[in-house]
C-alpha positions, 0 to 999 in steps of 0.5 A, a space after each residue: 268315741 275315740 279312746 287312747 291306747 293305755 300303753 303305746 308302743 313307741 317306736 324309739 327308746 325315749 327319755 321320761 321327759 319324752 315319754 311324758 310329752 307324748 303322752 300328755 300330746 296324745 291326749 290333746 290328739 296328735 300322734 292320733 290322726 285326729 289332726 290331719 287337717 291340720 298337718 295336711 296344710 303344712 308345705 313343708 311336710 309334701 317337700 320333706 315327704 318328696 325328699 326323703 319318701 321315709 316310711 313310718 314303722 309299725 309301732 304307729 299303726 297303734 295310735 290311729 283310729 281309722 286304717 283308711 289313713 293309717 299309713 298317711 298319718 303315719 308318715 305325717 306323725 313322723 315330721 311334727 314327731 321330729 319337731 316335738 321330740 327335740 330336747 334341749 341336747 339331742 337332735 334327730 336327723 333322717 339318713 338313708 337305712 338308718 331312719 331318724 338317728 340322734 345326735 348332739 346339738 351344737 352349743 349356743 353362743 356363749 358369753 355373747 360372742 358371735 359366729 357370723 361375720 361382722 363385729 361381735 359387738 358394737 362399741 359402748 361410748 359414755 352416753 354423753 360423747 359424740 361420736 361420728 357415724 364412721 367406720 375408720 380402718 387403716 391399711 397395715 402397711 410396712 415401709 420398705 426402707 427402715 424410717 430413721 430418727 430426725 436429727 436435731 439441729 438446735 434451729 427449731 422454732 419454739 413458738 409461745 402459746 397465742 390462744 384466743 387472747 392473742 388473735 387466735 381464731 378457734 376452728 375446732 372445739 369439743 370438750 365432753 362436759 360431763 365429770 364423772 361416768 353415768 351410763 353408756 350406749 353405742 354411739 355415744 350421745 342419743 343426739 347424735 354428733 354436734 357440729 364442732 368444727 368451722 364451715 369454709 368461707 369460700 372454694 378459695 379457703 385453706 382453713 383446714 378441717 379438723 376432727 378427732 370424735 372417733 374410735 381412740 380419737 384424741 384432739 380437744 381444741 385447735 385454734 389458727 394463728 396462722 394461715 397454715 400454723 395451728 395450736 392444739 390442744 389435747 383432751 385430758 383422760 376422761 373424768 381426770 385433769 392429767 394425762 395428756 400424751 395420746 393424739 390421734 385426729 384428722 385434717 382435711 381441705 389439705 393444700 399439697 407442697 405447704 409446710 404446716 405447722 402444728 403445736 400442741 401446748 398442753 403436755 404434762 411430761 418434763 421429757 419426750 422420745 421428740 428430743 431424740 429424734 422420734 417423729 409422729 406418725 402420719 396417714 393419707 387416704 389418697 396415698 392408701 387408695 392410690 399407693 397401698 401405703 398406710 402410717 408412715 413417720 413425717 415430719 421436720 422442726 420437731 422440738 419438744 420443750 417447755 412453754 409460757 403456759 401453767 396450769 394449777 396444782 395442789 402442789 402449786 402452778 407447774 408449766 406446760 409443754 409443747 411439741 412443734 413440727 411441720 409436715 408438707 401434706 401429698 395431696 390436695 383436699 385429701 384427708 390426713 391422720 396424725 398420731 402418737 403411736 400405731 392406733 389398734 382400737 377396740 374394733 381392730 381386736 374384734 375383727 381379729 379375734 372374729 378371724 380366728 373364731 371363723 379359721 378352722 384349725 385356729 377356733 380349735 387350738 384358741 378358745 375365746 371366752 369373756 371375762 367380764 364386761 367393763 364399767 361402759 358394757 365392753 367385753 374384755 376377752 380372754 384367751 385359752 391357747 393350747 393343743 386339744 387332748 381327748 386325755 385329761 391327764 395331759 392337760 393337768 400336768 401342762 404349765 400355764 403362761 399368762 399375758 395381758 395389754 392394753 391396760 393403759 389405752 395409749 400404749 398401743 404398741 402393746 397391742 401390736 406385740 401382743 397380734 404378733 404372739 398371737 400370729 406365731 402362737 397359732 401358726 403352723 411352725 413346729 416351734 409353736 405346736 411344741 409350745 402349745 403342746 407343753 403349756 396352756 396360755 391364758 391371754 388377756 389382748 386388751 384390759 381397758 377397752 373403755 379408755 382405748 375406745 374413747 381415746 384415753 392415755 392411762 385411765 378408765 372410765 373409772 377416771 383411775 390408772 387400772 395399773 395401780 388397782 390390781 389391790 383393789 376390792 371394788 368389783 364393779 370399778 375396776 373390773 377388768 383388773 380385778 377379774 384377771 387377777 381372779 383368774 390368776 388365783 385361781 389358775 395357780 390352784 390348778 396349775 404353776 404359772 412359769 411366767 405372767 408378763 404385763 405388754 406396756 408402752 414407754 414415752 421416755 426410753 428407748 429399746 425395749 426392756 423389762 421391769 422385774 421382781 427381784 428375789 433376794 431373801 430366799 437364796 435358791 432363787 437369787 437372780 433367777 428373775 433375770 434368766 428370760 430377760 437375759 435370755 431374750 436379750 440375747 435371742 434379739 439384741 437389736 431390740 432388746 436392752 438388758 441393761 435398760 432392765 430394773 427390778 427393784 420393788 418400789 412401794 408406789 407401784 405396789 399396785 401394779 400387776 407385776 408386784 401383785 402377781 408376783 406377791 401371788 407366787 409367780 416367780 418370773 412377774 414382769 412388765 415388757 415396755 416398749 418404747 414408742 420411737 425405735 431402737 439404739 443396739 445393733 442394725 436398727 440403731 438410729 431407726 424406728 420401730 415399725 409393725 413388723 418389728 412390734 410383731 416380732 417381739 412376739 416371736 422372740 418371747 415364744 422363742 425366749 419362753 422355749 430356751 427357758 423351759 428347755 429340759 436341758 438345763 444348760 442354757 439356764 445355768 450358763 445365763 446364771 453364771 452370766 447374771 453372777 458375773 455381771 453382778 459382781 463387776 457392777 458391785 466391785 465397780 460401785 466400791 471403787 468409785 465410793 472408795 471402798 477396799 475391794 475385796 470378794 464380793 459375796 452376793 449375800 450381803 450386797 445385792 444389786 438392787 442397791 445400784 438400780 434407779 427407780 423404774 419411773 416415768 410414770 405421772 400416775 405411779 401414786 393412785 389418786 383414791 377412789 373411782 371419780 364416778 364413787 366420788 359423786 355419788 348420792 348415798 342411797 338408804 339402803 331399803 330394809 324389807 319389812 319383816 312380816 309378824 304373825 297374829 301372836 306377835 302381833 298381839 304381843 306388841 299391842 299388850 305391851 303398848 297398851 301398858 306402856 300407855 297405860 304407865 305413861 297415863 298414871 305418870 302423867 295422872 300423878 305429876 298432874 295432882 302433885 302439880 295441883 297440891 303444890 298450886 293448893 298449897 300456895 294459894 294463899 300467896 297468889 294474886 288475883 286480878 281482872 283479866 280481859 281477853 282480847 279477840 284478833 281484830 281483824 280477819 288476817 291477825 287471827 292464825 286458826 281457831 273458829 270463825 269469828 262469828 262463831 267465836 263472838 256469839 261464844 264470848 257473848 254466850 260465856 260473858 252472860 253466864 259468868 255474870 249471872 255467876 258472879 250475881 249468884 255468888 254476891 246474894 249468897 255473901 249479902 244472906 249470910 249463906 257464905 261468910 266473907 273473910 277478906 283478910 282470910 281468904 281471898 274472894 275469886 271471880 269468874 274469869 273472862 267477864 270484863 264487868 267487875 262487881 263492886 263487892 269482888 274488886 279482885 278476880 283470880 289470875 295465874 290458874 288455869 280454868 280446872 285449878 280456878 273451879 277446884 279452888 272454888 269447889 274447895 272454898 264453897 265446901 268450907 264455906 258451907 261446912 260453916 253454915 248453922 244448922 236452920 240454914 241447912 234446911 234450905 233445900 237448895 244448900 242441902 242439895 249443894 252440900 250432898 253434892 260436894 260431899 259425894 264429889 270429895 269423896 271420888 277420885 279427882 280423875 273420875 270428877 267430871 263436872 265442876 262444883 260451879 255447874 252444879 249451881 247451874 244444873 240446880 237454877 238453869 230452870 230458872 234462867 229464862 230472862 237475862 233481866 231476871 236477877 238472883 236475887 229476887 229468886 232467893 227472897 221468893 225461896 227462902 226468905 220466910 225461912 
């Protein structure tokens, strides 16, 4: 029989774990040669065998029984050795001479990112949206010549809203139905998209064919009232009733050289980038495959302005606006995409983000990780770029900078700001290895991917603005919002945030510019907040406006994540807006903004950034002398146009944000109130977990119930007799009369009790006995055994007869059937306590007497027989005929006597 050695001599210094292992293996025969059968039969061991011809030590010529096979079961040893010794971090490998050398193993996948080519993950749609099973991808492409603005001639056409009322005919409806989100799935609805748009009538149809049930696609309804003119209008922010400014659709069966007109009627906005001179932005498919050209601005008779149409709120009804233009399309049956801005979806950021992943020297300097998923399951991304360091020392003494976008999912300019920092942060140049050498940046490239996946404007799913939430302590509604400003709080525990900047879009300026913080009451760091914007004015003044900057704090937008951030003790907290139509300063003025110019941005903040941190302190000194001056000027201006001595201005009793105007134009600049989603919800019990006793206490609680019953008897027990002492004492006052009860007549009148005939044969039962009853007490009145005393006190009768006695014309009536035999129980004993001596020696009084006088000596509870059964117990032998009368019997019995 076979028998293990005690102690093996292993080949390789093995942790307990493994040593454990192979022990506890050995038992089951491996590391024996009692499994070559079984390892024989593995192909993958001859191919490893051929390959790499490794020869097993001496340490294993131990573990085998037999030295026929010893040195094929030691090489065979060595290959499921190989397999069982991985542990979850080492990993053993075979070189030539080394023999099998460890090494660590590569880490998972963590936080669900993926390494293989493709997207990371799909996008999650609410469950109840359609969406189109279709790719969309569009060529970045940027024109060759800079694209200028329309200029307005005050002839454009300013069409009245027809609808469906007025002959309209709808050719495109989809609106979801649902009011507030329930749960989220890729691919939207399990049903799968419904046909929402009309079919063609003919070859010869010109009707063009409308779609927007993509990624970011935003387009509710289109009606005809034209044969190339259409209406349109846009869906609100899913789960809201506002916002509606982001349009992105497609149209095909397009007719080349006709000049379409397209109005969409339902913008809330007072005023639009339309009124000067911006243009939407258009794609043809044809010209991208033909031509390599992508988004480019088109578009004549623009005109944004207020229509015949209002919609209601709490405030009253408010009007409706409209934005006209008409656009000659390339091509014939081509298919073309209309959009407000520069669409970049939440799968555009995954492929970006899977390129820097897969780049060699990009995955070393850019590490990605997910901050959480949002409300629908989507991952928000966070960045960490900086130089890798084998010190740690060098790490903990850099500064942190910390950028976010995409909070409103219609800006998507930000987006585009946000690839160019990206793009340069990552390069190669010398500008930007000396940033990531001197900070740690901490990206946030798209905080709403819910709202930009389905197409919103500014909400989430949460149907709230994430932008007036970063106060907000619901965890699970606003996540994205709440975790970033986690990360923050956290960061400045570790490190000085030099500067924390919020990407945004703007719909109602133009330029691009910055809204601030100021900091007035602390002297050291007066005006300090204007240095970078300053700073990147000057670094790109045909982009950048300085003068369009505000900082002022309003208490609306205390939600925001400039105010929040900056309430957290970052000094330099903004909000970069850019605007979505084109520039007004320098060479660009009068032209719109194309990718590469909201690319560029990205490089002028890493530059601005390298100017502010600069150890050379000259810049920043010379751009505050600067801020000081220009201060000064607009004060001294403000005195003189309010009629004000000038005098010298001292900036520690003015301050210039006085002279600022709000920095509004926002319609969500108030938050609504809680998630919409919160709103509708049922609210659940919460479910308490039953908390388990042991015997004593068990124990315990069944004593004390049982007093308390015991207690709540002896009440009850007492209110019951001192009821009944109340009742005996005014029985003289009671009046008796017959009582006849009365049986249901019919089947459907009775509601419960025994069947009727059950209840009949009671009644006749109870009829017999109470006659005989009233039989027996008349012969005791008629012998003289009981006295009548009418005027003394009342006679009684057997309640339920309906037969009277001539001799007891009167019943009692108003007590209960208990109250009834104790009254005559009482009246008997009196009656009989009354009885002279020669009658007592009847046998049958002298029995009743017996009886009475032991009963009224119990305690009223424990009597449980009236007196009156007593008669009956004493004559029930009697009874064998009803034709029998008492009287009779008590003539036989007592009357020689």
């Amino acid at each position: 029989m076979w028998q293990a050695n005690s102690e093996p001599d292993f080949e390789y210094q093995l942790n307990p774990y493994d040593s454990f292992m192979r022990r506890h293996l050995q038992h089951y025969g491996y590391y024996t040669g009692r499994n070559q059968n079984y390892r024989q039969s593995l192909a993958s061991y001859a191919d490893w065998e051929k390959t790499f011809g490794y020869a097993a030590s001496s340490g294993d010529s131990t573990d085998s029984d037999s030295d026929s096979d010893s040195e094929q079961g030691k090489g065979q040893d060595n290959k499921l050795q190989e397999e069982l010794m991985r542990t979850t971090q080492l990993v053993y490998s075979y070189q030539d001479g080394k023999g099998m050398v460890p090494k660590l193993r590569e880490p998972r996948n963590l936080y669900a990112l993926a390494k293989e080519l493709g997207p990371q993950q799909a996008a999650r749609w609410p469950h109840d949206i359609q969406v189109i099973d279709e790719r969309i991808k569009h060529l970045r492409y940027v024109p060759s010549e800079p694209e200028p603005f329309y200029r307005i001639n005050g002839m454009e056409r300013t069409p009245k809203v027809r609808g469906e009322q007025h002959g309209g005919r709808l050719v495109f409806w989809y609106e979801p139905r649902c009011s507030f989100y329930v749960r989220s799935r890729v691919g939207g609805t399990r049903s799968g998209p419904e046909k929402c748009a009309i079919s063609l009538e003919s070859q010869t149809d010109t009707t063009l064919i409308f779609e927007s049930r993509f990624e970011s696609g935003n387009l509710a309804k289109a009606v005809q009232v034209g044969e190339f003119e259409y209406e349109l209008w846009l869906r609100y922010d899913l789960y809201s009733s506002k916002n509606t400014q982001w349009f992105y659709f497609r149209v095909s069966n397009t007719k080349a050289g006709v000049p379409y007109r397209f109005t969409i009627v339902n913008f809330m906005k007072s005023d639009s980038l339309y009124n000067q001179g911006m243009k939407p932005l258009l794609y043809s498919e044809k010209d991208s495959r033909v031509n390599k050209s992508g988004w480019i601005r088109s578009g004549h008779d623009i005109r944004y302005y207020k229509n015949n149409s209002v919609y209601e709120t709490s405030r009253g009804d408010k009007p409706f606006y409209s934005l006209t233009w008409t656009s000659q399309l390339p091509h014939n049956h081509d298919t073309v995409y209309f959009a407000h801005c520069y669409p970049y979806t939440y799968t555009d950021l995954q492929d970006y983000l899977l390129d820097l992943s897969n780049d060699p020297v990009k995955s070393k300097i850019c590490k990605q990780r997910v901050l959480c998923r949002t409300l629908a399951g989507n991952l928000v991304y966070v960045l960490t770029i900086t130089s890798p360091s084998q010190n740690p020392q060098d790490i903990k003494h850099k500064k942190a900078v910390v950028l976010t976008a995409r909070v409103h999912p219609g800006e998507s300019n930000a987006s585009w700001m946000m690839k160019g920092f990206l793009d340069y942060l990552t390069g190669n140049s010398a500008d930007a290895k000396l940033l990531r050498d001197t900070f740690i940046f901490k990206i946030v490239p798209m905080l709403n991917p819910d709202g930009v996946i389905v197409g919103n404007y500014r909400c989430s799913l949460a149907g709230r603005d994430l932008n007036r939430n970063y106060r907000t302590m619901l965890k699970d509604s606003y996540p994205s919002v709440w975790h970033t400003k986690n990360m923050i709080r956290r960061l400045l525990q570790e490190r000085e945030i030099i500067v924390y900047c919020d990407l945004h879009g703007h719909s109602r300026k133009q330029n691009v510019f910055i809204y601030g913080c100021e900091n007035r009451h602390v002297p050291d760091r007066r005006l300090r907040e204007r240095i970078f914007p300053l700073m990147l004015h000057k670094n790109c003044p045909d982009k950048f406006n300085f003068e369009y900057c505000k900082f002022k704090i309003q208490k609306s937008k205390e939600g925001t994540g400039r105010i929040v951030m900056w309430n957290l003790g970052i000094l330099n907290s903004y909000t970069l807006e850019a605007t979505f139509c084109g520039s007004t300063l320098g060479k660009k003025k009068g032209f719109h903004f194309n990718l590469a110019d909201y690319e560029a941005m990205g490089y002028h903040f890493c530059d601005s950034l390298l100017d502010y941190c600069d150890p050379d302190k000259t810049k920043c000194a010379n751009i505050l002398l600067d801020l000081e001056e220009r201060v000064k000027m607009e004060i001294t201006t403000r005195r003189e146009r309010l009629g004000v001595p000038t005098s010298e201005v001292d900036l520690s009793d003015e301050y210039l944000s006085g002279l600022e105007s709000s920095d509004g134009g926002s319609d969500s600049s108030v938050s609504d109130g809680p998630p919409v989603h919160l709103q509708f919800s049922t609210a659940r019990p919460s479910k308490k977990k039953k908390k388990l006793k042991t015997k004593k206490e068990r124990d315990r609680v069944k004593e004390e119930a049982k007093k308390t019953q015991d207690t709540a008897d002896d009440k009850k027990s007492a209110s019951h007799q001192s009821s009944h002492a109340r009742q005996d004492k005014g029985a003289q006052t009671v009046k008796y009369t017959t009582a006849n009860l009365k049986r249901p007549k019919s089947l459907e009148e009775r509601t419960s009790g025994p069947p009727v005939c059950v209840q009949e044969r009671c009644e006749e039962r109870q009829q017999k006995r109470n006659e005989y009853l009233e039989a027996l007490t008349s012969a005791y009145l008629r012998n003289g055994l009981i006295i009548n005393e009418p005027a003394s006190a009342p006679h009684f009768r057997y309640s339920g007869s309906s037969q009277a006695t001539s001799g007891l014309p009167f019943t009692l009536d108003g007590l209960c059937a208990h109250h009834e035999q104790t009254f005559a129980a009482q009246y008997m004993a009196q009656q009989i306590q009354n009885v002279p001596s020669g009658a007592v020696g009847n046998s049958l009084i002298k029995v009743w007497k017996e009886q009475i006088q032991r009963r009224r000596s119990e305690p009223f509870p424990q009597r449980k027989n009236p007196v009156i059964w007593v008669l009956v117990s004493l004559v029930s032998s009697r009874i064998e005929s009803t034709t029998t009368t008492e009287e009779q019997w008590l003539a036989t019995r007592g009357g020689g006597d």
